[in-house]
C-alpha positions in Angstrom: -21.7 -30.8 68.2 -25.7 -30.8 67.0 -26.1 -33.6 64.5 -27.1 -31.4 61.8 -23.9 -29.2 61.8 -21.8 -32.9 62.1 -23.7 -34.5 58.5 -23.6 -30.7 56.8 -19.3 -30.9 57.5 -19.5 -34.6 56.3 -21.6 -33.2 53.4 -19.8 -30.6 52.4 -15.8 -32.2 53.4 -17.0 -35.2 50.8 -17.7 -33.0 48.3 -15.0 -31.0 48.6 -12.5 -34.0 48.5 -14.2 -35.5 45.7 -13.8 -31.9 43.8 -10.2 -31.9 44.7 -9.3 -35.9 43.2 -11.6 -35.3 40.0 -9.2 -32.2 39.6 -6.1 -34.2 40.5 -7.2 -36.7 38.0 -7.9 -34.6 35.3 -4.9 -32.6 35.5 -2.7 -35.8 35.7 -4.7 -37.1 32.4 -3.7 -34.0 30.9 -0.1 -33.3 31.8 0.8 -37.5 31.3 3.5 -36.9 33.8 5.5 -40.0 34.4 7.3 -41.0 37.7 8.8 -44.5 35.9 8.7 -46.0 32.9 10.4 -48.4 31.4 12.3 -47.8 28.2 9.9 -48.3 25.8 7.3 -47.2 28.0 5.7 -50.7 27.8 5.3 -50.2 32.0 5.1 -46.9 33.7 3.8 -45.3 36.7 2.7 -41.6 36.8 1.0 -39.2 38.5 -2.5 -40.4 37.0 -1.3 -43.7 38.7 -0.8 -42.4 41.9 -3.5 -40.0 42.1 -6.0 -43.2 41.6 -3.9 -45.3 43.8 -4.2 -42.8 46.4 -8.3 -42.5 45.7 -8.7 -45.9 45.8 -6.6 -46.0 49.6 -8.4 -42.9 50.7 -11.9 -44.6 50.2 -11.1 -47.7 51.2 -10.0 -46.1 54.8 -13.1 -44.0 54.9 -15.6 -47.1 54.5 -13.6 -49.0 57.3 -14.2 -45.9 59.3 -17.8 -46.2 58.5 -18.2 -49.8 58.7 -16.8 -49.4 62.3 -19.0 -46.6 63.1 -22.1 -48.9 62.2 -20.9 -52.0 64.1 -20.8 -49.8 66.9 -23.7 -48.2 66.1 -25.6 -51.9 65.9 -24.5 -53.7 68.7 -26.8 -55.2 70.5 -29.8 -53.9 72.2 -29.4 -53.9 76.2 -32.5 -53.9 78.7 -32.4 -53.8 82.2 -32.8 -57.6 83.2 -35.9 -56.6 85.0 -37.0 -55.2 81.3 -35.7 -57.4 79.3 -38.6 -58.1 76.2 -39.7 -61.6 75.1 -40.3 -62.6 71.9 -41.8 -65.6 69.8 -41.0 -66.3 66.3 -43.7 -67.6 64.2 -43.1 -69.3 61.4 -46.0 -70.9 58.7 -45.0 -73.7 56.5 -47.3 -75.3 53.8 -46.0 -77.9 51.6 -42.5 -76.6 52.0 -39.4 -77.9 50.3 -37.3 -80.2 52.3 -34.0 -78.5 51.9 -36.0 -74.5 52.3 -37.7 -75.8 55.6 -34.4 -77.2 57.1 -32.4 -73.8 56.0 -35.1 -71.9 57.7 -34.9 -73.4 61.1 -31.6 -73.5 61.2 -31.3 -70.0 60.5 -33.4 -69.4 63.8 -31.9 -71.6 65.9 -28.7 -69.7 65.0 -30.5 -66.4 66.0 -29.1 -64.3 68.4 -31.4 -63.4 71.0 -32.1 -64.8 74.5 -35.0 -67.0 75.2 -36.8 -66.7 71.9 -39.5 -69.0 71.3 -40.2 -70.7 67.9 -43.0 -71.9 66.9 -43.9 -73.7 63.9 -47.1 -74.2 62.7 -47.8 -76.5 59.5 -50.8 -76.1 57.6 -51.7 -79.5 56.9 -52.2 -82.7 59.4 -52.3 -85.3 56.7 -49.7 -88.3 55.6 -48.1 -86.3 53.3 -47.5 -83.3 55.4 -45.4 -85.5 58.1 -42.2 -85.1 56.6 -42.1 -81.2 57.8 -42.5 -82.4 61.2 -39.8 -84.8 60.9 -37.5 -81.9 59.6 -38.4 -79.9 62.7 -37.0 -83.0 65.2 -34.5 -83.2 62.9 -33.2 -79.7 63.2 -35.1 -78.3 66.6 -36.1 -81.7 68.3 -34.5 -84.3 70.5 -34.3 -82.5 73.7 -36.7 -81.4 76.4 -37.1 -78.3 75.2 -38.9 -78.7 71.8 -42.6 -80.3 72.0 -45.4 -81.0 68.9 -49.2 -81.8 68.8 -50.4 -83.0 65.5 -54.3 -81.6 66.3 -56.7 -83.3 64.3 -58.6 -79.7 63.8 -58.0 -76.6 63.9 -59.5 -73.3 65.7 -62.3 -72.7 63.0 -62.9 -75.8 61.8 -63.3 -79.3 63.8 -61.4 -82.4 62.6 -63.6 -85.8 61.3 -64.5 -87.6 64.3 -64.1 -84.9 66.2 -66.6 -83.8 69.5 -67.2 -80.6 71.2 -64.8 -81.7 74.5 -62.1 -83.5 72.1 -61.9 -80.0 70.2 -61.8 -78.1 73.4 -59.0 -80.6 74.5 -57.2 -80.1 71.4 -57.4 -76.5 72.0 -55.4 -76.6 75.3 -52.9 -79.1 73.9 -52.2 -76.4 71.6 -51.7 -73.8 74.2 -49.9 -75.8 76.4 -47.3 -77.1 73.9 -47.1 -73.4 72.5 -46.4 -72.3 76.5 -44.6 -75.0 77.8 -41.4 -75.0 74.9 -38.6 -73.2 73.6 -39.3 -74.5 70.4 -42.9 -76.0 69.1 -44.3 -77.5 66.1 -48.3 -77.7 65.6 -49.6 -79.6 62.8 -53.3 -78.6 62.2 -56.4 -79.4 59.3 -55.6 -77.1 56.4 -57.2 -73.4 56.7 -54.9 -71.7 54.6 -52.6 -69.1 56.2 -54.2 -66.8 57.9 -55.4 -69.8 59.8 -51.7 -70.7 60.7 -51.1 -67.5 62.1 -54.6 -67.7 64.3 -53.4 -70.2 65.8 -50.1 -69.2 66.7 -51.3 -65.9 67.5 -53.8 -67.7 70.1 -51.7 -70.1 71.6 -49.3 -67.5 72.7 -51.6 -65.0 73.8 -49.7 -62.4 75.8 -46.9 -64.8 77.4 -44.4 -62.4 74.7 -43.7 -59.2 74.3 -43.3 -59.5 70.6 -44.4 -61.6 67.7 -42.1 -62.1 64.9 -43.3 -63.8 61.9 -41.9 -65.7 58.5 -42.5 -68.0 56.0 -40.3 -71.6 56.4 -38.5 -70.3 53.1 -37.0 -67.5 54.9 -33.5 -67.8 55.8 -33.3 -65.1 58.8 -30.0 -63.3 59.7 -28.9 -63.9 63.4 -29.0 -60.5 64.4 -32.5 -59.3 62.8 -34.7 -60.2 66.1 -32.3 -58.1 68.3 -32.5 -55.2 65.3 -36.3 -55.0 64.3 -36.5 -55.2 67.9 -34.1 -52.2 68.5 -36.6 -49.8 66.3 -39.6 -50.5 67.8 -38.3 -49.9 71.8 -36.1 -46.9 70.6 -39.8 -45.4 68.8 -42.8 -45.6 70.1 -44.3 -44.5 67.2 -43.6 -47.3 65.2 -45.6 -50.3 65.1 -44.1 -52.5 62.9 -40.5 -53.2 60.9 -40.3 -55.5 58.0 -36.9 -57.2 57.7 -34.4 -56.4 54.1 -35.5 -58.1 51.5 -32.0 -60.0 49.6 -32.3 -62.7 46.4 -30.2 -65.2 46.4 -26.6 -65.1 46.2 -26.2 -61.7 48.0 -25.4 -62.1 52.1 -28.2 -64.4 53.9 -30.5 -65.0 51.2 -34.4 -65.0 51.6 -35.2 -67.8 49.2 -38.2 -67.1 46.6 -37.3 -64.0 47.6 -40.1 -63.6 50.3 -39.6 -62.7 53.7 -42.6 -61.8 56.5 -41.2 -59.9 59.3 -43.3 -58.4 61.6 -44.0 -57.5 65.5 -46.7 -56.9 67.9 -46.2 -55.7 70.9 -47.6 -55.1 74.4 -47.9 -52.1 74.9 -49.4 -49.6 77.5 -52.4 -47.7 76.8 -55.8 -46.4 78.5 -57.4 -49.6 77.6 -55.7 -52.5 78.8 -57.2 -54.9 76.2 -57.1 -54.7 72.2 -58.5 -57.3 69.9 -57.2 -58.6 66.1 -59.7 -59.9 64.1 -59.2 -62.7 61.1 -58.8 -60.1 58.6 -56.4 -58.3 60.5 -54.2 -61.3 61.3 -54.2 -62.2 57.0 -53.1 -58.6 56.8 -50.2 -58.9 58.8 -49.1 -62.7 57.8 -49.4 -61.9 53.9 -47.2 -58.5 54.0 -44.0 -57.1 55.3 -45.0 -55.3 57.7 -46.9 -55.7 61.6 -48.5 -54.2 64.5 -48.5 -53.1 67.5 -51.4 -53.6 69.9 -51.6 -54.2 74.0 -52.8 -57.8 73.9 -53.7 -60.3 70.8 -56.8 -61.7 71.5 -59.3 -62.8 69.4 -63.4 -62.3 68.9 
């Protein structure tokens, strides 16, 4: 049966039914018929009773049914092995409270999607900027996956004492930590945010298929990797999905209420090489929303 013909029937059988228990109810309201009551009608149970009884039942069956259809309808996304996408999740911290930055990586090591990389990148290399890295061995560290470099520069700016061959070194270190680890935290000179997501952006390169990026007081819901991931294979005309937006106190709660979720991908096209400039990467790091390109690389 087309699709359209299927939602018009849902359409018009809701409707329909809806017409049918407003009518029910009215009619009950009107007639105050009365199946049991006690003798001084204190209690009683009548047909206005049963008719919302029987509403209440009704719905309550038909969002099961739906709930169903939609767990169905999201289960996870499954790619040939030979297909099978990568993806690296980005995630900027600056100052970030203790108990935020901890909430945030737990929520992505608890996300549910094979391989993914993390990679956090603090903006900030000073004294009082250690603590975020102590929260990362805390949550992510201590085995031989998860690997830091606490570069005394960054990809714009040189560090104090630093020389054209240290920088270049530091450069490397960054890449190779970036490459070599599940999960990767870079501390860097301060160069605000758009700086943070250079340098993520550029140590991974093209070793993913996808970038997904958030701040470290996003708390990320397991399966949102698999789903944004879901809408941009199933469309090729979309080049970026932004993840739901929820305050605190409802579900998994982004806390401040920000979230940045975004991809890139690598795509095919006519020309195998695309480039991202500065702007372009404080565009996607200060917005809910991404893009897709064939290869990140930078002028």
């Amino acid at each position: 049966m087309p699709v359209q013909l299927t939602t018009a029937l849902r359409v018009v059988g809701t409707s329909l039914f809806a017409l049918v228990v407003l009518g029910g109810i009215l009619a009950a309201y009107v007639t105050g018929y009365q199946f049991i009551h006690t003798e001084k009608h204190y209690l009683s149970f009548g047909l206005y009773g049963a008719i919302l009884g029987l509403h209440l039942l009704i719905q309550s069956l038909f969002a099961f049914l739906e709930h169903r259809r939609m767990r169905r309808a999201g289960r996870p996304l499954k790619l040939p092995s030979s297909q099978r996408r990568s993806v690296a999740l980005c995630i900027a911290a600056y100052q970030e409270d203790p108990e935020y930055l901890r909430k945030c990586l737990r929520s992505a090591q608890r996300i549910a999607f094979p391989n993914l990389k993390v990679v956090m990148v603090v903006d900030g290399n000073r004294q009082e900027d250690a603590y975020m890295l102590d929260i990362f061995h805390e949550v992510l560290g201590g085995t031989e996956q998860a690997g830091f470099f606490v570069w005394r520069s960054n990809f714009h700016e040189a560090g104090e004492g630093e020389t054209e061959a240290s920088l270049k070194e530091g450069m490397e270190r960054v890449r190779a930590v970036v490459w070599s680890s599940t999960y990767s935290c870079i501390m860097q000179k301060w160069g605000g945010k758009r700086e943070v997501m250079y340098t993520a952006f550029r140590a991974l390169g093209d070793s993913v298929d996808y970038i997904q990026v958030c701040d470290s007081d996003t708390v990320l819901d397991p399966a949102c990797t698999i789903e944004m991931l879901r809408v941009l294979e199933e469309d090729p005309q979309v080049g970026g999905v932004g993840g739901d937006v929820q305050t605190p106190g409802k579900g998994l709660a982004i806390e401040r209420n920000q979230v940045q979720a975004a991809q890139v991908r690598v795509t095919e096209a006519s020309v195998h090489q695309c480039n991202i400039s500065r702007e372009q990467v404080d565009q996607l790091s200060s917005g809910e929303w991404g893009i897709r390109t064939c290869r990140t690389m930078y002028p």
